[in-house]
C-alpha positions as CSV (number, residue, x, y, z in Angstrom):
1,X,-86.6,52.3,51.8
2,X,-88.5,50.7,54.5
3,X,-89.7,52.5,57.5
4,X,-87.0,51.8,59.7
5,X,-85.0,52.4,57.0
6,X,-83.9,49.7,55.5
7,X,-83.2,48.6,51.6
8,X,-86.6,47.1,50.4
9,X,-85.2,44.2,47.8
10,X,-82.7,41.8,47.9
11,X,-79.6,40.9,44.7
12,X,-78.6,37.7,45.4
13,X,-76.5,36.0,48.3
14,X,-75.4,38.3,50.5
15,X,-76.3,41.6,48.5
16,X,-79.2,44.1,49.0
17,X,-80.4,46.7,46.9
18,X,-80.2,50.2,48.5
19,X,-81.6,53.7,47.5
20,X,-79.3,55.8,47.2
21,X,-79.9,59.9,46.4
22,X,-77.5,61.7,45.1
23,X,-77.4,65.0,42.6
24,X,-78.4,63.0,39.8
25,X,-81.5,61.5,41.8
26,X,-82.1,58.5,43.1
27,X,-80.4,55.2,41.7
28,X,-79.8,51.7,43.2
29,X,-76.6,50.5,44.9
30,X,-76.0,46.9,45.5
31,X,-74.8,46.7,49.2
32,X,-72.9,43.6,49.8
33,X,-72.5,41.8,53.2
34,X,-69.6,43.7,53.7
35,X,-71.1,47.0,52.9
36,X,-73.8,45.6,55.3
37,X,-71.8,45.2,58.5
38,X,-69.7,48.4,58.0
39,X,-73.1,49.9,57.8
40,X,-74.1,48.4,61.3
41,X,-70.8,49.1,63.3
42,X,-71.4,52.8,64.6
43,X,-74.9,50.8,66.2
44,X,-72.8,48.2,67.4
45,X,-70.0,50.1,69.0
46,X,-72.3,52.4,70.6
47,X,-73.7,49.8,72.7
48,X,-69.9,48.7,74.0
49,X,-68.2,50.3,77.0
50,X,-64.6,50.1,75.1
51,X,-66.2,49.8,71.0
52,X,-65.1,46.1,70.6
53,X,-67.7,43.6,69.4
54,X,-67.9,40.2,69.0
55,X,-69.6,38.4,65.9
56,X,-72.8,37.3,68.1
57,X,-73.3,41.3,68.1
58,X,-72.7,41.6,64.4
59,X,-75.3,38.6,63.9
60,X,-77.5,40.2,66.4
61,X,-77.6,44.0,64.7
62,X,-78.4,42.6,61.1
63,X,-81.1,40.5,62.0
64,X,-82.4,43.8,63.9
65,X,-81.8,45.5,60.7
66,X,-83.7,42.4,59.2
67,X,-80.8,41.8,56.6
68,X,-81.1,38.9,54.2
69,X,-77.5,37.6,55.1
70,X,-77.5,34.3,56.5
71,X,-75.5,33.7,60.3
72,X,-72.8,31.6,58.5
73,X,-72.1,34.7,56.1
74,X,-71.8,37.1,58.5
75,X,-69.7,35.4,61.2
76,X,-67.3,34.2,58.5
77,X,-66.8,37.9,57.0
78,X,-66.6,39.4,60.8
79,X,-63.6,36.3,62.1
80,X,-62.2,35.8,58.0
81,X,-63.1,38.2,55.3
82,X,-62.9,41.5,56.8
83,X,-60.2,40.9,59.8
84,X,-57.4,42.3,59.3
85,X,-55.2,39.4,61.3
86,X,-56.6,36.4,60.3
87,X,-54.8,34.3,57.5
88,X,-56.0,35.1,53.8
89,X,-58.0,32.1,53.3
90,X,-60.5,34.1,50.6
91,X,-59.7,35.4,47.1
92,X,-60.8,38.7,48.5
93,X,-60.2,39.7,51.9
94,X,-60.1,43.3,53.7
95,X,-58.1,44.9,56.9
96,X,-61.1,46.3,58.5
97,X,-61.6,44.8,61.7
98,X,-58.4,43.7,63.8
99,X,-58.7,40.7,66.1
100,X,-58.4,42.8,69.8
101,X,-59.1,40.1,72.4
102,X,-60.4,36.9,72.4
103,X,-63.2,36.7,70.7
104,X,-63.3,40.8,70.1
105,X,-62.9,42.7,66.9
106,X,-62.4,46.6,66.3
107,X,-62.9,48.7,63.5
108,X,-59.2,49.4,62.4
């Protein structure tokens, strides 16, 4: 880990390489862009009076976090991928964060 506590190495598009400890010691864990912004959302929902977001925060959070993911990736996870609303337009897709307003996601 970095300083501020970040995964040191990346694993290909979208995927960074995190310590993880457990009983066994420590191993490595991909984490996935998904993995990634779930990872970010108790920051993100801190800073918001009613815990909505919009994907500009999303964006805003991992590049604090310094992630690898590019803007592209993470917008189209937050409004595609991972809402639980939108049309499944993926081969994977997830119900974690319903479409609340415009422009505003919640974790469901």
């Amino acid at each position: 880990m970095t300083s501020d506590g970040m995964p040191p190495s990346t694993h290909g598009p979208g995927q960074t390489k995190a310590l993880l400890a457990g009983s066994a010691g420590v191993r490595m864990r991909t984490m996935t862009a998904r993995d990634q912004i779930l990872a970010a959302l108790p920051d993100i929902e801190a800073r918001g009076a009613d815990g909505s977001f919009s994907p500009q925060d999303v964006v805003d959070e991992l590049r604090r976090r310094r992630s690898n993911l590019g803007e592209s990736t993470i917008r189209t996870h937050v409004v595609s991928r991972m809402c639980a609303n939108a049309p499944d337009t993926h081969a994977r897709t997830y119900d974690d964060l319903p479409h609340v307003s415009d422009g505003r996601y919640r974790r469901g």
